[in-house]
Biopython code that builds the backbone (N, CA, C, O; Angstrom):
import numpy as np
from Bio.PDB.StructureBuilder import StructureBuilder

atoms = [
    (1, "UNK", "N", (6.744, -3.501, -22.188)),
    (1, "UNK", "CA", (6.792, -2.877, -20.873)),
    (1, "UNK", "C", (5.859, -3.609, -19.901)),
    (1, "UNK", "O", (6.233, -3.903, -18.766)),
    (2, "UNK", "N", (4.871, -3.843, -20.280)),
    (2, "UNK", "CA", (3.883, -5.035, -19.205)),
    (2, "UNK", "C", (4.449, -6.252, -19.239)),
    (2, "UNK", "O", (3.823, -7.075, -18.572)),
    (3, "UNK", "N", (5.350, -6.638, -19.744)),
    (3, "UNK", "CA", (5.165, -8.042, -19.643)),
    (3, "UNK", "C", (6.533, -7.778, -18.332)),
    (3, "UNK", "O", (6.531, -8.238, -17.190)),
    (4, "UNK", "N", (7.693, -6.824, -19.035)),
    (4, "UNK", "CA", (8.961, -6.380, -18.009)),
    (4, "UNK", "C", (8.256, -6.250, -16.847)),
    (4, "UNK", "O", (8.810, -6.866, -15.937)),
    (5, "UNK", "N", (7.113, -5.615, -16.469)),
    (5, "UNK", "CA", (6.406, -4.852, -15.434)),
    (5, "UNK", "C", (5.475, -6.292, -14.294)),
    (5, "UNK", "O", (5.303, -6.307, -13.075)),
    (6, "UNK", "N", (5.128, -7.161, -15.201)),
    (6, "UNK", "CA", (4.538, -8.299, -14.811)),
    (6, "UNK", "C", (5.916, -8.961, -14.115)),
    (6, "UNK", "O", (6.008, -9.174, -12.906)),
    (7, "UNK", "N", (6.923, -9.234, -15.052)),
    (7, "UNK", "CA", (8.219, -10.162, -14.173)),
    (7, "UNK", "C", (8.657, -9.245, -12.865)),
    (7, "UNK", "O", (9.276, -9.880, -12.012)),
    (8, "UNK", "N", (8.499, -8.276, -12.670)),
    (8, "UNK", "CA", (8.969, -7.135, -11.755)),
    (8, "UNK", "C", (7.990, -7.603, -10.056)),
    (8, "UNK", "O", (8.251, -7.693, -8.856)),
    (9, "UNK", "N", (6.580, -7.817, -11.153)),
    (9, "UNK", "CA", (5.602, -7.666, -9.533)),
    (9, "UNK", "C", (5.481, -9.385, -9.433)),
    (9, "UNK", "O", (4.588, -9.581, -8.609)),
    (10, "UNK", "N", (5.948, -10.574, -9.872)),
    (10, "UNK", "CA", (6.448, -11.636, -9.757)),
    (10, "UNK", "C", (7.796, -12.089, -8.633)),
    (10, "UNK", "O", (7.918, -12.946, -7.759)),
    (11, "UNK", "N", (8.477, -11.259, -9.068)),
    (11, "UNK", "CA", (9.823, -11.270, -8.097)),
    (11, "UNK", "C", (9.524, -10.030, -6.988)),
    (11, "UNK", "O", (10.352, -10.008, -6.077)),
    (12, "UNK", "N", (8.818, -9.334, -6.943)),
    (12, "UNK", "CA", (8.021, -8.344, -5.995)),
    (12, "UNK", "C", (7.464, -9.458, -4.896)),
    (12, "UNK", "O", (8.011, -9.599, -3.802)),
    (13, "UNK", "N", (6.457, -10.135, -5.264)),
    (13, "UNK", "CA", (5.450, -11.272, -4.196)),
    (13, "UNK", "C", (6.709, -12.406, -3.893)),
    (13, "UNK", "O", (6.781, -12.942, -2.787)),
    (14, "UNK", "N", (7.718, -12.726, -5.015)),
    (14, "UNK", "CA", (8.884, -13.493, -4.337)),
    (14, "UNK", "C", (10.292, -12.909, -3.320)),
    (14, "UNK", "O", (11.358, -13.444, -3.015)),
    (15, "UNK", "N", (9.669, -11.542, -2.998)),
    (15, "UNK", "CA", (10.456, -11.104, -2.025)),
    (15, "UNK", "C", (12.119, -10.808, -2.889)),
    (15, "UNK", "O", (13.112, -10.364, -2.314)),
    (16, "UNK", "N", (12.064, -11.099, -4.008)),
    (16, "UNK", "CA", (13.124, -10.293, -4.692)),
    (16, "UNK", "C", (13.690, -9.070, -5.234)),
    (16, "UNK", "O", (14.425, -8.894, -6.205)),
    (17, "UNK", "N", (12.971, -7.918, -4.033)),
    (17, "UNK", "CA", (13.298, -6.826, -4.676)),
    (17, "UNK", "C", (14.196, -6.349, -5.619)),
    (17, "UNK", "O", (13.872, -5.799, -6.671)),
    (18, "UNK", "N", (15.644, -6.624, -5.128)),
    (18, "UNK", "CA", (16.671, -6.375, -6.056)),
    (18, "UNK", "C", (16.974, -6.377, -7.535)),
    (18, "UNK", "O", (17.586, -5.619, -8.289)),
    (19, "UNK", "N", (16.137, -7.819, -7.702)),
    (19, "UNK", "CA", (15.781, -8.006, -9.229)),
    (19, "UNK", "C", (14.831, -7.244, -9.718)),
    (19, "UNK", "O", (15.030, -6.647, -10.776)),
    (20, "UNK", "N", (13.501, -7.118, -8.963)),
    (20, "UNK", "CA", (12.375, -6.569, -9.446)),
    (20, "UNK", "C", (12.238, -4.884, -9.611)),
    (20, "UNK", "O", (11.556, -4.402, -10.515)),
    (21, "UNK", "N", (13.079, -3.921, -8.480)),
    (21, "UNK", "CA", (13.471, -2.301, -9.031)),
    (21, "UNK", "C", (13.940, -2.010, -10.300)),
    (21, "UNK", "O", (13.300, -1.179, -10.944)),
    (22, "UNK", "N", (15.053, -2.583, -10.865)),
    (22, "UNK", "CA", (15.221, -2.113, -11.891)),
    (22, "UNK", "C", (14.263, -2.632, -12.950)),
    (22, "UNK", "O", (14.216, -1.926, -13.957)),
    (23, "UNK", "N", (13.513, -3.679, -12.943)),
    (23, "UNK", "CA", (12.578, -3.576, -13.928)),
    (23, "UNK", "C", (11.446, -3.051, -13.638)),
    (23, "UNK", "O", (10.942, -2.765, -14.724)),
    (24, "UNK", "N", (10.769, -2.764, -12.836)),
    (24, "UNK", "CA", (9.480, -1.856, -12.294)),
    (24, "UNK", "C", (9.896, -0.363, -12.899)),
    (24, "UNK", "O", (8.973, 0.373, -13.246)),
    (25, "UNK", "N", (11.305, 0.110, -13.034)),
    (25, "UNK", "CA", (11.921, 1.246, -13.482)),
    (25, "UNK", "C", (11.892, 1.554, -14.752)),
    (25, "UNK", "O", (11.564, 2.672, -15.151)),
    (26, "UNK", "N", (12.371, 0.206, -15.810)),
    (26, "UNK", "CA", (12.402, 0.094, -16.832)),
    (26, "UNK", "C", (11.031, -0.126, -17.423)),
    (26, "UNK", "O", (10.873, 0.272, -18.577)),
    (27, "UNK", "N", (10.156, -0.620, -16.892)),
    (27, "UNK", "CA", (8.954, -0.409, -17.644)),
    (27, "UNK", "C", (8.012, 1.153, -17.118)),
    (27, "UNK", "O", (6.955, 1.496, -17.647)),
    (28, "UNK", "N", (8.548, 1.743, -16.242)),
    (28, "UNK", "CA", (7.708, 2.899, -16.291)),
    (28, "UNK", "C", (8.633, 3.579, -17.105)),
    (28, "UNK", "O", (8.227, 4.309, -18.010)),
    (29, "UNK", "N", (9.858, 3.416, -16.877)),
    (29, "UNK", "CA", (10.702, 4.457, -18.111)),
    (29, "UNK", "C", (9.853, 4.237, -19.872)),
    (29, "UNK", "O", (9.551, 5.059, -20.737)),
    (30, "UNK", "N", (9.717, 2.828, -19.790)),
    (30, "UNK", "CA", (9.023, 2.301, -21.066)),
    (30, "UNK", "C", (7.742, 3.274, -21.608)),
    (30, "UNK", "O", (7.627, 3.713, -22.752)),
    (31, "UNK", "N", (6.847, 3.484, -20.518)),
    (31, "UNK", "CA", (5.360, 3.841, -20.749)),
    (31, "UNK", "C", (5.608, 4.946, -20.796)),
    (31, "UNK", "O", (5.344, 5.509, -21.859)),
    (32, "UNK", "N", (6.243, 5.788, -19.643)),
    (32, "UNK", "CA", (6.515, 7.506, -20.281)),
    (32, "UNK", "C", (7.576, 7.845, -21.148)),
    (32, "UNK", "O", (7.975, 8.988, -20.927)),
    (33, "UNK", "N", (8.024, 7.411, -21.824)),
    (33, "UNK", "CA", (8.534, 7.548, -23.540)),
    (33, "UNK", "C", (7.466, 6.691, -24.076)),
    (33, "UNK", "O", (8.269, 5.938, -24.627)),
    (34, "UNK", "N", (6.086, 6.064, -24.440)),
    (34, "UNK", "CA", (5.417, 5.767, -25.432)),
    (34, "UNK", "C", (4.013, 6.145, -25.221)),
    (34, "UNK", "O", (3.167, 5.893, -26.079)),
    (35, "UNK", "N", (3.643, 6.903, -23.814)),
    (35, "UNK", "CA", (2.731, 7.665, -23.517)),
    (35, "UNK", "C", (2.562, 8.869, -23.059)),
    (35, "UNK", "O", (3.551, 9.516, -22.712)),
    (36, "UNK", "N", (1.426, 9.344, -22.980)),
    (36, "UNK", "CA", (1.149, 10.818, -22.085)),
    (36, "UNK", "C", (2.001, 10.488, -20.926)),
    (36, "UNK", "O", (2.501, 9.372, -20.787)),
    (37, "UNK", "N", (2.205, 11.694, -19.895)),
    (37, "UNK", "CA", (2.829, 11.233, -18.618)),
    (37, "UNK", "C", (1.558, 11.400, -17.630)),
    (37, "UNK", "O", (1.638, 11.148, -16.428)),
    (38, "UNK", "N", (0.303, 11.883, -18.306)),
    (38, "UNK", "CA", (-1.135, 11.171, -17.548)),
    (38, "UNK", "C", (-1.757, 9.838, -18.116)),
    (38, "UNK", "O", (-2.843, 9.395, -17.742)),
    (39, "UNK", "N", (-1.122, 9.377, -18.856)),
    (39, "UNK", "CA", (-1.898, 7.832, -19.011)),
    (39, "UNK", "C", (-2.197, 7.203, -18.115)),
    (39, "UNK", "O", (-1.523, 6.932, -17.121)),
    (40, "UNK", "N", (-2.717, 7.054, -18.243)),
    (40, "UNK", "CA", (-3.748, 4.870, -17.345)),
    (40, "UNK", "C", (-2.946, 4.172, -17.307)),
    (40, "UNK", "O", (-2.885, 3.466, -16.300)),
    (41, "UNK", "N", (-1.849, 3.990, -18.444)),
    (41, "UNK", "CA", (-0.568, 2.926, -18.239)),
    (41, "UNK", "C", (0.676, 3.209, -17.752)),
    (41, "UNK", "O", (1.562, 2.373, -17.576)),
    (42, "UNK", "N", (0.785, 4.947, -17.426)),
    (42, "UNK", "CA", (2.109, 5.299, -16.607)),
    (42, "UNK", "C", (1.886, 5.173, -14.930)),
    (42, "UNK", "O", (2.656, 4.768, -14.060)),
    (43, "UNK", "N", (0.435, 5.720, -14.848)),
    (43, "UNK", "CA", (-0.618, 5.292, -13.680)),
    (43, "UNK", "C", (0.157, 3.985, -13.300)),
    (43, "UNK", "O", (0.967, 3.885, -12.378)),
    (44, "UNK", "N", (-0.118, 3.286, -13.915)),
    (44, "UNK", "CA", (-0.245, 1.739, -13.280)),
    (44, "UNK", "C", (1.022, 1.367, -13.030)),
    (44, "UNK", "O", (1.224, 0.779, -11.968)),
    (45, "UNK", "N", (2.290, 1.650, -14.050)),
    (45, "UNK", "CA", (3.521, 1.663, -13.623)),
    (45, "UNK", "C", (4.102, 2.254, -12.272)),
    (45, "UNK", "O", (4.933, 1.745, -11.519)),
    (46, "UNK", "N", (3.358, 3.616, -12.155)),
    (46, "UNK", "CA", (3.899, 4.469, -11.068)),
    (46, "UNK", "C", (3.474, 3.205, -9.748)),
    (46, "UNK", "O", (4.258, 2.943, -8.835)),
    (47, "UNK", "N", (2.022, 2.507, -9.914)),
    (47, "UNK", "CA", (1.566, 2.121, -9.028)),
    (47, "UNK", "C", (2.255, 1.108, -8.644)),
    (47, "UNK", "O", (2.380, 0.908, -7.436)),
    (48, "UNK", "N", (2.797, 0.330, -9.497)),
    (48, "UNK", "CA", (3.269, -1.270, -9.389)),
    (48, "UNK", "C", (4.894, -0.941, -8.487)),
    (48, "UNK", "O", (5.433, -1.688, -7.671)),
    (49, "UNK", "N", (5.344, 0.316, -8.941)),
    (49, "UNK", "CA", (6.928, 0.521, -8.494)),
    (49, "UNK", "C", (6.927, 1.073, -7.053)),
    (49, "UNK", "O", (7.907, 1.101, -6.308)),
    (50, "UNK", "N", (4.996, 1.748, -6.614)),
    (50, "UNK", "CA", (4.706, 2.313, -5.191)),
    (50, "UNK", "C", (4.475, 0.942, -4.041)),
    (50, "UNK", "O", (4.599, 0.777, -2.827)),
    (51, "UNK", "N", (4.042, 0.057, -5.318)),
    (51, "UNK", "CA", (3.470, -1.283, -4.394)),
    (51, "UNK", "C", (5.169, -2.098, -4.017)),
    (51, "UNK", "O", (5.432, -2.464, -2.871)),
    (52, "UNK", "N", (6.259, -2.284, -5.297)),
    (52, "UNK", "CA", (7.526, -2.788, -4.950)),
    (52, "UNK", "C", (7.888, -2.027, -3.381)),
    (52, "UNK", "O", (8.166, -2.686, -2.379)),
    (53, "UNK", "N", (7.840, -0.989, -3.408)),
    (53, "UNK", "CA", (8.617, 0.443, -1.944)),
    (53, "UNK", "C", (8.050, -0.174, -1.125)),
    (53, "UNK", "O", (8.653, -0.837, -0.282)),
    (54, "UNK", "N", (6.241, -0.057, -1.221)),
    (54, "UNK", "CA", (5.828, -0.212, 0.234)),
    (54, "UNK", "C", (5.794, -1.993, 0.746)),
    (54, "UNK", "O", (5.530, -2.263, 1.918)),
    (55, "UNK", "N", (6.053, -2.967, -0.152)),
    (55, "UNK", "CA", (6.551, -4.369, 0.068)),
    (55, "UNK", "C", (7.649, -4.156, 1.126)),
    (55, "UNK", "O", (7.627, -4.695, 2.233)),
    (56, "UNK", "N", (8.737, -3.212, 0.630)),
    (56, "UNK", "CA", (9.972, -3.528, 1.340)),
    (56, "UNK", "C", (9.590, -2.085, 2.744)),
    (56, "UNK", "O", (10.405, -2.154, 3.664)),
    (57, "UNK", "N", (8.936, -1.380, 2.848)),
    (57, "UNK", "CA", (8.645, -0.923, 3.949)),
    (57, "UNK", "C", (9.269, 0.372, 3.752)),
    (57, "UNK", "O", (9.702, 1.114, 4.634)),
    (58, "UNK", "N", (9.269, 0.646, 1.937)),
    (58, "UNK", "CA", (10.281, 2.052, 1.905)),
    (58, "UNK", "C", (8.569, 2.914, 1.784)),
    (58, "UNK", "O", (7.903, 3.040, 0.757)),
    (59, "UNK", "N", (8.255, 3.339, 3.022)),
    (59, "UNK", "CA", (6.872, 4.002, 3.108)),
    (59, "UNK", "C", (6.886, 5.767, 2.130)),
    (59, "UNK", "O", (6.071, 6.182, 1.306)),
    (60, "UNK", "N", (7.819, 6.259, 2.532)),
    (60, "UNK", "CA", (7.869, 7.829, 2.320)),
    (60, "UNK", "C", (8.121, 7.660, 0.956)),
    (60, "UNK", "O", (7.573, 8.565, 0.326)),
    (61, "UNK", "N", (8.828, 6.740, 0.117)),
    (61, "UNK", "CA", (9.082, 6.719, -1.367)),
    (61, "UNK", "C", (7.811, 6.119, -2.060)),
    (61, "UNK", "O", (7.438, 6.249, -3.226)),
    (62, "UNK", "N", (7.222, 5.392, -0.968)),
    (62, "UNK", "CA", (5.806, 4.742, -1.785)),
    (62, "UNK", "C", (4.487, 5.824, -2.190)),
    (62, "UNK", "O", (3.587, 5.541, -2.980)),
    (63, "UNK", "N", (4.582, 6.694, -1.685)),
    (63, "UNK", "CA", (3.035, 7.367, -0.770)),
    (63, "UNK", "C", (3.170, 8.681, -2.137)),
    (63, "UNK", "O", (2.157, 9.077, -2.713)),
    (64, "UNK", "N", (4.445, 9.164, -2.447)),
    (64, "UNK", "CA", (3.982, 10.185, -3.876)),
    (64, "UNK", "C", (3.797, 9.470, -4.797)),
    (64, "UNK", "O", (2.992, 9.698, -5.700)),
    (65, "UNK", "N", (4.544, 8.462, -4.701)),
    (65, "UNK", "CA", (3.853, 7.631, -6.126)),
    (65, "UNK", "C", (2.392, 6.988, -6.309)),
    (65, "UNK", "O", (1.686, 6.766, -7.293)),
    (66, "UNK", "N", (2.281, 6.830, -5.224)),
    (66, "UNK", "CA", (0.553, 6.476, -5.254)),
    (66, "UNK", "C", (-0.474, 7.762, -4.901)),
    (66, "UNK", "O", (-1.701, 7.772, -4.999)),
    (67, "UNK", "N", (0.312, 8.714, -4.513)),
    (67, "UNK", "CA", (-0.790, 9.946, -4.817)),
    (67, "UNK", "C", (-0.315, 10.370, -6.197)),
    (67, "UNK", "O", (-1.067, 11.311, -6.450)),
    (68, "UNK", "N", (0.536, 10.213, -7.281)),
    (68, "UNK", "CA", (0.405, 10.890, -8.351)),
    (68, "UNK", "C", (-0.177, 9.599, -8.973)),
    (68, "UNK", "O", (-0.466, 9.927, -10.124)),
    (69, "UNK", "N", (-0.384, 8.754, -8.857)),
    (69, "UNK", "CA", (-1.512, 7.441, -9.142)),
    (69, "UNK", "C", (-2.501, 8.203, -9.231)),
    (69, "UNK", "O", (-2.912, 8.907, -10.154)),
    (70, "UNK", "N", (-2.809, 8.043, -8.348)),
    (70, "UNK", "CA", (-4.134, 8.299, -8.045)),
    (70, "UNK", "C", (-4.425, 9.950, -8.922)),
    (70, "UNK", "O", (-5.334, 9.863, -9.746)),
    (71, "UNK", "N", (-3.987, 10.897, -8.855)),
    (71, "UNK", "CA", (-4.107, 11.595, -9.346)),
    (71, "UNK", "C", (-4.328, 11.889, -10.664)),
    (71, "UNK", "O", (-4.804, 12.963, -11.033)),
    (72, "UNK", "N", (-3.927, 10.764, -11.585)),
    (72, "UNK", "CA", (-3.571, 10.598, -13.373)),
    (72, "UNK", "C", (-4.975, 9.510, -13.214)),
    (72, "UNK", "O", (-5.546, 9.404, -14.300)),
    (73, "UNK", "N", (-5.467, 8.899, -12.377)),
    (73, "UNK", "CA", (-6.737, 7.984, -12.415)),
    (73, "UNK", "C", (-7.950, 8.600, -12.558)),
    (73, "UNK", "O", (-8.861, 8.242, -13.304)),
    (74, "UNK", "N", (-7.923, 9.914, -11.524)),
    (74, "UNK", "CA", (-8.772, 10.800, -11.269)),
    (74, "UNK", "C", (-9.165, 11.689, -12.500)),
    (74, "UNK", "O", (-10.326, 11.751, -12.901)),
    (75, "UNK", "N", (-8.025, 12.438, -13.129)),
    (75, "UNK", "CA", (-8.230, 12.831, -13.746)),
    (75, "UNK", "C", (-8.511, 12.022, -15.353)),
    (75, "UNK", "O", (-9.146, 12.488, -16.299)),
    (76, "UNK", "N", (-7.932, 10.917, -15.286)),
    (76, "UNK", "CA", (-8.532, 10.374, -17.036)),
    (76, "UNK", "C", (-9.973, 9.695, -16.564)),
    (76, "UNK", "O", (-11.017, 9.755, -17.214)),
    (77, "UNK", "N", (-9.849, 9.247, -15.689)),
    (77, "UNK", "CA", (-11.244, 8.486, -15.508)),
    (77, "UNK", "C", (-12.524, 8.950, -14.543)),
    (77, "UNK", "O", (-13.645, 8.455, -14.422)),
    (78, "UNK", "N", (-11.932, 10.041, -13.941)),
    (78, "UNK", "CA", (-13.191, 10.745, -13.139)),
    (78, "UNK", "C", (-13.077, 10.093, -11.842)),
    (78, "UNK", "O", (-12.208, 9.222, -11.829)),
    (79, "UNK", "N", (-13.904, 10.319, -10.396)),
    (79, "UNK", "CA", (-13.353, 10.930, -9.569)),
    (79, "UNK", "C", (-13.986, 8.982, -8.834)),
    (79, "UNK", "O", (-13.530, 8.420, -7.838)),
    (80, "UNK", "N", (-15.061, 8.466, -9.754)),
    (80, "UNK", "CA", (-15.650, 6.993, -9.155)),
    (80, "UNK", "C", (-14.967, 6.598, -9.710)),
    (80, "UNK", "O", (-14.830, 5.375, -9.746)),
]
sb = StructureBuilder()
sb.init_structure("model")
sb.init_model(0)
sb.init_chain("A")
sb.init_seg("    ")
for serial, (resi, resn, name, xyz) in enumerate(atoms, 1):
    if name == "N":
        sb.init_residue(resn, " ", resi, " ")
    sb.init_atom(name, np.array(xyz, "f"), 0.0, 1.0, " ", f" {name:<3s}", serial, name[0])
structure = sb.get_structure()
């Protein structure tokens, strides 16, 4: 799932969204079937697929995913 998640935010900075959604998808689908759905690593998925949205300027689809980021950060790792 990181490595799917790495080729995702690769073609993300190459302006290839198209390619890069469905795998930003497939690796968070990855992490929540092999983790908590508060992990550190669904976290980071949610984050990487908030960072693909707000690349392409999809603002309102970016902004829950990076507050439930942030929220699964807060709570496993405390509030610094």
């Amino acid at each position: 799932a990181m490595s799917v998640g790495n080729l995702a935010g690769l073609y993300r900075l190459q302006k290839r969204y198209a390619e890069a959604e469905p795998l930003c998808l497939k690796a968070l689908e990855t992490m929540q079937r092999q983790f908590e759905q508060d992990h550190p690593y669904v976290a980071t998925s949610l984050h990487n697929l908030a960072e693909l949205y707000w690349s392409q300027g999809r603002y309102t689809e970016a902004e829950p995913l990076y507050l439930q980021t942030l929220e699964i950060y807060q709570q496993k790792l405390g509030q610094d």
